[in-house]
C-alpha positions in Angstrom: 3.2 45.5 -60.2 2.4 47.7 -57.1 4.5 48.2 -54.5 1.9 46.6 -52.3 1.3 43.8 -53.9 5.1 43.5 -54.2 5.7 43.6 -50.3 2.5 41.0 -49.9 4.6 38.3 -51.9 8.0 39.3 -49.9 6.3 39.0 -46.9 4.8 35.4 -47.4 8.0 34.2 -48.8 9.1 35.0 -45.3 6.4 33.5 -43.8 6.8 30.0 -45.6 10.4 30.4 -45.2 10.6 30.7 -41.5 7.9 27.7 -41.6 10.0 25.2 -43.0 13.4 26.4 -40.6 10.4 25.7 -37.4 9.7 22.6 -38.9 13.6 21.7 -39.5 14.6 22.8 -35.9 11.4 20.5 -34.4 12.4 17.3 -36.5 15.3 17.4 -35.0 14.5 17.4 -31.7 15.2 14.7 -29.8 11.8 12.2 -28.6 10.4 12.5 -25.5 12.2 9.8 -23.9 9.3 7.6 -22.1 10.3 6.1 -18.6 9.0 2.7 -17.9 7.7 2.5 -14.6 8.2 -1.2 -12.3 5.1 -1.6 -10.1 5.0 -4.3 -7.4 2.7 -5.9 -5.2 1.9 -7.2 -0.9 1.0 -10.9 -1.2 0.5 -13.3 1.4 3.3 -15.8 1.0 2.6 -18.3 3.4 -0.6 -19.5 4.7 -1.9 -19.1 8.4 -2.1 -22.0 10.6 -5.3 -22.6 11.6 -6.7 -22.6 15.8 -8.7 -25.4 17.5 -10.7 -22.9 18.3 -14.2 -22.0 16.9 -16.3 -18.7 18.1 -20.2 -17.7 16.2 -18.8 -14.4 15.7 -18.4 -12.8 12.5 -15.5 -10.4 12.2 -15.7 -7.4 10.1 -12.5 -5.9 8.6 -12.3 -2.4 8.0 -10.1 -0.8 5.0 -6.9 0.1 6.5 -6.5 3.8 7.0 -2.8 5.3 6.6 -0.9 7.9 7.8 -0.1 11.3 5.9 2.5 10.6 3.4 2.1 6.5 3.1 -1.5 7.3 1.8 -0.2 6.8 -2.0 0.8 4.1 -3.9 4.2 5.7 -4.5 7.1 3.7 -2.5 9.0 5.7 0.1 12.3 5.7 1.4 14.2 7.9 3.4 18.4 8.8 3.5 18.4 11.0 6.5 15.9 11.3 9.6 12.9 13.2 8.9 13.2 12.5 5.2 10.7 10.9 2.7 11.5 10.1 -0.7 9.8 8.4 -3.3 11.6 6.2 -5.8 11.0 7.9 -9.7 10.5 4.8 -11.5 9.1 2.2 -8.9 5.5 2.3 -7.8 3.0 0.1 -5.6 0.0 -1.0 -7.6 -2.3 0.6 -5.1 -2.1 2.3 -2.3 -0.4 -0.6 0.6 -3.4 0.1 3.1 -5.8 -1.1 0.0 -3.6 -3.9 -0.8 -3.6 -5.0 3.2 -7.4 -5.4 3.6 -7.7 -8.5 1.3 -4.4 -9.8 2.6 -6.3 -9.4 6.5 -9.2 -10.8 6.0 -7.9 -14.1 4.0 -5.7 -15.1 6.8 -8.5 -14.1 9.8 -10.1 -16.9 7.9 -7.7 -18.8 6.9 -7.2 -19.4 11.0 -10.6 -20.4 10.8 -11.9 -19.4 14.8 -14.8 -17.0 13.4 -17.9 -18.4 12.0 -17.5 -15.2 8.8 -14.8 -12.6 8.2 -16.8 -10.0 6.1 -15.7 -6.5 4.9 -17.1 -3.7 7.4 -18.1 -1.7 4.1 -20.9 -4.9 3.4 -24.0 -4.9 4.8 -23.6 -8.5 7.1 -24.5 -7.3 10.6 -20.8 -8.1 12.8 -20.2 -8.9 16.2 -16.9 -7.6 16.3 -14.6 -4.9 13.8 -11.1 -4.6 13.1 -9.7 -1.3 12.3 -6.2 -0.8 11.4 -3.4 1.9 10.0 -0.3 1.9 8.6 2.2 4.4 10.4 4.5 3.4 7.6 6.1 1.4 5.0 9.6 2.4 4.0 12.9 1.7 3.2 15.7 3.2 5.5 18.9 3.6 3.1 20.6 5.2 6.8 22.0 2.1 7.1 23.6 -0.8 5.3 22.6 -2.7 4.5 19.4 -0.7 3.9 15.9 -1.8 5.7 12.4 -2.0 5.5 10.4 -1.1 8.7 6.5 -1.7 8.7 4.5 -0.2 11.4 0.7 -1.2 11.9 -1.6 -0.4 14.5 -4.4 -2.6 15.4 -7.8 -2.3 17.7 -10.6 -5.0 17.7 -13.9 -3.7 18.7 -16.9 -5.5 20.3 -19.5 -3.7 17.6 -22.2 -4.9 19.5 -21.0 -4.1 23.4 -19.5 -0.7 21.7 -16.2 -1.3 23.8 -12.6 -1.8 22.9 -11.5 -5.1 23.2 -7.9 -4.6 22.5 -4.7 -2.8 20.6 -1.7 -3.4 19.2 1.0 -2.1 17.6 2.9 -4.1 15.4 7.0 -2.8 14.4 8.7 -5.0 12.0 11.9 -4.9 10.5 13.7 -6.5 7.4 17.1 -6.2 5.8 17.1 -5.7 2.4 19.0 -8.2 -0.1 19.7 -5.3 -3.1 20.2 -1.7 -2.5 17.4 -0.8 -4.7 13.0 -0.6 -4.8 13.0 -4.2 -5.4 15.4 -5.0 -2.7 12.6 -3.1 -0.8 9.8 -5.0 -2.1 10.7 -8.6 -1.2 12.0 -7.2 2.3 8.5 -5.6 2.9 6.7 -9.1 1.9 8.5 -11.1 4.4 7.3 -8.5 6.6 3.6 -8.4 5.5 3.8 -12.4 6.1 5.4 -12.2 9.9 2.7 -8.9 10.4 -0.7 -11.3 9.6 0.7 -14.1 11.5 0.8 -11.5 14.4 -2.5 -9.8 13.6 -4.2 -13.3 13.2 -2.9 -14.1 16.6 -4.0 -10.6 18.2 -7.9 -11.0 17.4 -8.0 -14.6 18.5 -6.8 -13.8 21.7 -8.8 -10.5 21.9 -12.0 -12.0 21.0 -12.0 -14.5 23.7 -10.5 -12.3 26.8 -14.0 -10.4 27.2 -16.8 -12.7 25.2 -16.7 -16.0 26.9 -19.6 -17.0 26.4 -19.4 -17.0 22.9 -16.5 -19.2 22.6 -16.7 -22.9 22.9 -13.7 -25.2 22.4 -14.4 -28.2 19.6 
């Protein structure tokens, strides 16, 4: 046998050798360890009361912007001022500014003053818009027991009159039963409920101040 062929075989003996201690080393690895992510939602918990008042207007709801960093469905806290934080293996199931436009709109009708509430990306012609942001959603862990805090801001615009009719700012604040993301999320519920009660009450009193002559009592 040539020397050649005789360092060929040696050197694919190696080969296959090293092979198999790769393929010992891997198996022994330990698995990727999957984490399990908990994802909550905003519901409306309560229903609005409805007003003895009726207006033909129809009220279109815009998708609620949100402010730089609460833009995500990934739930913030903070432990020092300044801070954000996001909690590793809690999450929203959207972003809270999507889940708030449903939530909006159901209880502007639920109150039951306009003759439509509509979505101001439809194509229904609307007398009047409400536009809204969220300056934030998060949970304070400064203090204990920690909080949530749930800042909106509101302004309800005559579409057709192309004049402001009104603005609010809404500032909420709930203690927190647990120390933890779900702690969080049933603090920022009760928050969400008191917040529509408030916004529902805002454009009632908005749309009537300045068009009078669309409202007429039952």
């Amino acid at each position: 046998m040539s020397i050649h062929i005789t360092r060929f075989i040696r050197h694919q003996a190696l080969l296959m050798l090293l092979s198999t201690l790769l393929l010992a080393a891997c198996g022994g690895l330990p698995a990727t360890r999957v984490v399990n992510q908990n994802i909550y939602v905003l519901e409306q918990e309560l229903a609005i009361s409805p007003v003895k008042i009726k207006r033909d207007l129809v009220l279109a709801v815009s998708l609620p912007r949100a402010l730089a960093g609460f833009d995500t469905s990934r739930m913030a806290y903070s432990q020092q001022r300044y801070e954000l934080n996001y909690f590793a293996t809690s999450k929203w199931a959207d972003s809270p500014a999507r889940m708030l436009e449903p939530l909006i709109a159901h209880s502007l009708e639920q109150v039951g003053v306009f003759s439509a509430v509509v979505q101001a990306s439809g194509t229904v012609p609307a007398d009047l818009r409400l536009d809204t942001e969220l300056l934030r959603l998060q949970q304070d862990f400064m203090i204990k027991p920690s909080r949530m805090r749930l800042t909106l801001r509101a302004q309800l615009i005559d579409v057709r009159g192309r004049r402001l009719l009104g603005t609010l700012q809404i500032d909420e604040v709930e203690i927190a039963l647990s120390e933890d993301a779900y702690g969080g999320v049933t603090a920022a519920n009760h928050l969400v409920q008191r917040v529509l009660g408030k916004l529902a009450e805002f454009c009632v009193k908005a749309s009537g101040k300045d068009i009078q002559s669309d409202s007429a009592q039952p």
